[in-house]
C-alpha positions as semicolon CSV with decimal commas, in nm:
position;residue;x (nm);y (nm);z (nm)
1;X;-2,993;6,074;-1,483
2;X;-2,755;5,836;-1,443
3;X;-2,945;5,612;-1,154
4;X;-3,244;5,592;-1,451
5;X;-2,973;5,457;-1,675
6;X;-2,869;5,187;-1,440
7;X;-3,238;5,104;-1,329
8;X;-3,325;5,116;-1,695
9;X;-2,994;4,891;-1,770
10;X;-3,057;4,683;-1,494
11;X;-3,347;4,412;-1,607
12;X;-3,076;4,341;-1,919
13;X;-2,780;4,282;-1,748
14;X;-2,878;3,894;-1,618
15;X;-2,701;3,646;-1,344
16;X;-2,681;3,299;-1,373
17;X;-2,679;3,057;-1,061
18;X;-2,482;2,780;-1,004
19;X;-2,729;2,569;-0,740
20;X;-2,572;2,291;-0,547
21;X;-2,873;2,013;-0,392
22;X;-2,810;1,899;-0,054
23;X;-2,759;1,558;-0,276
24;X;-2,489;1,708;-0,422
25;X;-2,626;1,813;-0,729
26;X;-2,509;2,055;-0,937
27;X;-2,736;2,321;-1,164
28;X;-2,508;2,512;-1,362
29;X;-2,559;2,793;-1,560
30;X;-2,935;2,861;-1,461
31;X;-3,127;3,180;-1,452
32;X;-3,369;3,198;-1,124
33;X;-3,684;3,405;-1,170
34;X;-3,870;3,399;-0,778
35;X;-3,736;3,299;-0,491
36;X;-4,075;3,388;-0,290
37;X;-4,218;3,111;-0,080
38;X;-4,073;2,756;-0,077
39;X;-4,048;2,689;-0,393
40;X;-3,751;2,880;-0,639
41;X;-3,854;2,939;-1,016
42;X;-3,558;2,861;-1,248
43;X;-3,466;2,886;-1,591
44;X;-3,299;2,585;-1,726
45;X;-3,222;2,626;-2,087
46;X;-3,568;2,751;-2,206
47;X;-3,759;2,549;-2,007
48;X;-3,931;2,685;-1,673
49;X;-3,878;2,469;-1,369
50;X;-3,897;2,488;-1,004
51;X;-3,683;2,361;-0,708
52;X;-3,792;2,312;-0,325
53;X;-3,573;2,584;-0,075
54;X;-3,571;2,282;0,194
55;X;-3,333;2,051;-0,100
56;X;-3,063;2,336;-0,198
57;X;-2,719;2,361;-0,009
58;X;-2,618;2,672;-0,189
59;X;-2,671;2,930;-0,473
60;X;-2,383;3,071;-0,591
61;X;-2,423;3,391;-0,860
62;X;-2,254;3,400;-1,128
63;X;-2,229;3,604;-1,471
64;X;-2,479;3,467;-1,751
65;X;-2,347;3,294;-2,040
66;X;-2,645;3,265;-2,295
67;X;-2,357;3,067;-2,559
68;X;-2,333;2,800;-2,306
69;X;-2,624;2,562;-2,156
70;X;-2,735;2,498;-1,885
71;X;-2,578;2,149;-1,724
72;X;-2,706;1,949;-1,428
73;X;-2,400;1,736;-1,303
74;X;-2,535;1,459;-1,100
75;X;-2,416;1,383;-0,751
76;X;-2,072;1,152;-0,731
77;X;-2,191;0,939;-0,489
78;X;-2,157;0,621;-0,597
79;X;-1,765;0,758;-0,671
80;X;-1,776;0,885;-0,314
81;X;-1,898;0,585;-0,158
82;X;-1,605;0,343;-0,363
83;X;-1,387;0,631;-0,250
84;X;-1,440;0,562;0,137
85;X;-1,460;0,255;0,105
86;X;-1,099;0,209;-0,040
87;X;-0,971;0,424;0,215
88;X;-1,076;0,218;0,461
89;X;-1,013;-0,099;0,317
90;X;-0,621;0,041;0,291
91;X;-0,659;0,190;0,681
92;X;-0,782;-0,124;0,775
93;X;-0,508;-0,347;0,528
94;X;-0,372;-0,663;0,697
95;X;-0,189;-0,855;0,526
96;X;-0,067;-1,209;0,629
97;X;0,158;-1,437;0,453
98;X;0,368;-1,686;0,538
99;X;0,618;-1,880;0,378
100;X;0,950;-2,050;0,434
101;X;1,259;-1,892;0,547
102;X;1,474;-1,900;0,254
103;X;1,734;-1,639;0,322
104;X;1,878;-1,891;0,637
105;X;1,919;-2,155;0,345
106;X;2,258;-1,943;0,260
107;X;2,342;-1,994;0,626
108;X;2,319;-2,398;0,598
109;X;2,473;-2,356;0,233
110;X;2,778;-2,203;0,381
111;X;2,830;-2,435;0,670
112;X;2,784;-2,699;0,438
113;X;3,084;-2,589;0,287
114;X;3,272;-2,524;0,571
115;X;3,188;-2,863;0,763
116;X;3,302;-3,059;0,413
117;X;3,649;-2,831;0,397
118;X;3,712;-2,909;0,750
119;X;3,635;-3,307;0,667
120;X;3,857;-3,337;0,376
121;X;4,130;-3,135;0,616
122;X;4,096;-3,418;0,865
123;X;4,127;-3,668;0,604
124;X;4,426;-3,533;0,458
125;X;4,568;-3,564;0,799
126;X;4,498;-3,915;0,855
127;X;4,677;-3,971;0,543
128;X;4,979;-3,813;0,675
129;X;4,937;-3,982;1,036
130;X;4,949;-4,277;0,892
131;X;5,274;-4,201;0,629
132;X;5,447;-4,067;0,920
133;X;5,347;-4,400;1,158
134;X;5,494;-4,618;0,845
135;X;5,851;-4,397;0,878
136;X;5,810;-4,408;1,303
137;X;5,778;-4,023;1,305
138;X;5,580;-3,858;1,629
139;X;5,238;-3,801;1,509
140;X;5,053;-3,639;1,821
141;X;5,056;-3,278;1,673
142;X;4,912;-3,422;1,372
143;X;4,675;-3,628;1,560
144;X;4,587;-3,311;1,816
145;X;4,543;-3,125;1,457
146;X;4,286;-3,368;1,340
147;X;4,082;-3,382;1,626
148;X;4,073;-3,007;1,612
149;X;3,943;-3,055;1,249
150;X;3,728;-3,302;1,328
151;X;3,556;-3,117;1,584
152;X;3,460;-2,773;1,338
153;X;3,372;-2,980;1,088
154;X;3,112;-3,170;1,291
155;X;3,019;-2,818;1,458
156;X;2,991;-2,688;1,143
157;X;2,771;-3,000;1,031
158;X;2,538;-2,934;1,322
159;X;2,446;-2,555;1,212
160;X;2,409;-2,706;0,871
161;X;2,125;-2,930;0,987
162;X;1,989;-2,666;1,239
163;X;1,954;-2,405;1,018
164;X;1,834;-2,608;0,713
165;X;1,529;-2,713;0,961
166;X;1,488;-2,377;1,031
167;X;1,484;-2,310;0,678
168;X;1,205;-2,511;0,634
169;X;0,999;-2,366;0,906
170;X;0,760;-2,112;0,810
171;X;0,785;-1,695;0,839
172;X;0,487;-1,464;0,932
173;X;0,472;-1,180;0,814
174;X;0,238;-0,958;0,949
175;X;0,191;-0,621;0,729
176;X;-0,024;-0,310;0,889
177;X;-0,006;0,046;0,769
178;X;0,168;0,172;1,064
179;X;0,373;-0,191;1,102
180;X;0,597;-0,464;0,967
181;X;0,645;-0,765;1,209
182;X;0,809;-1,126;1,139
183;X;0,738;-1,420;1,356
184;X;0,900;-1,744;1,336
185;X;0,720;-2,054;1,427
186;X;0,964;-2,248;1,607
């Protein structure tokens, strides 16, 4: 009695199928009425419609909702297609740039200041060598002292000149996604 029931039962209780294309389109909510042959019967929102076998990927069952319609959702391949192509225009990201070396400018900056320090040192000295001539004092420590000056400050007036032409030399800077690498032109 109860296997009547069912089979009784059975022709009201409905499935819908969700039907994915091999195009990637997407048939939601349908009711299919023959699969026989090559062509599948479906029921798409009160209308009667068939699809080929050879174009469908899958049919996946599912329970009927008669409240909600029937949708086709159109492949994303135009959003697929911008998809791979970003990813491999950021695998394949090079970037380039080049421009001057301004962090060596604090270098030149600094020696600047040290070369001009070690100048008005010297200076100062020669006033004193020659104050201490006037009174017949002995002056060579004073004169050894203000060689010694002499010599950093024009040291330190050299790496000012060298590094402010660096400076102005370019920086590459070559950017990959798996590396960073700086070349100077020299």
């Amino acid at each position: 009695m109860k296997t009547l029931f069912l089979f009784l039962l059975f022709p009201f209780i409905l499935f819908a199928q969700n039907i994915t294309l091999k195009d990637s389109t997407l048939y939601k909510n349908v009711l299919v009425l023959d699969t026989a042959g090559t062509i599948i019967k479906i029921q798409f929102n009160d209308v009667v419609g068939s699809l080929a076998k050879s174009t469908i990927l899958s049919i996946d069952k599912s329970n009927y909702n008669p409240s909600q319609l029937s949708q086709i959702i159109p492949p994303k391949e135009k959003e697929i297609v911008a998809e791979k192509r970003m990813k491999s225009a950021i695998m394949d990201t090079h970037i380039k740039k080049i421009m001057p070396n301004t962090n060596i400018f604090y270098l030149s900056i600094l020696s600047a200041a040290i070369a001009w320090d070690y100048f008005s040192q010297s200076s100062n000295l020669s006033d004193q060598i020659t104050n201490y001539q006037q009174l017949k004092l002995d002056t060579s420590t004073l004169q050894s002292e203000q060689s010694r000056k002499v010599i950093i400050g024009v040291v330190a007036s050299v790496i000012c000149v060298v590094t402010a032409i660096v400076g102005f030399q370019s920086v590459e800077v070559n950017a990959e996604n798996s590396s960073l690498t700086l070349s100077y032109r020299f």
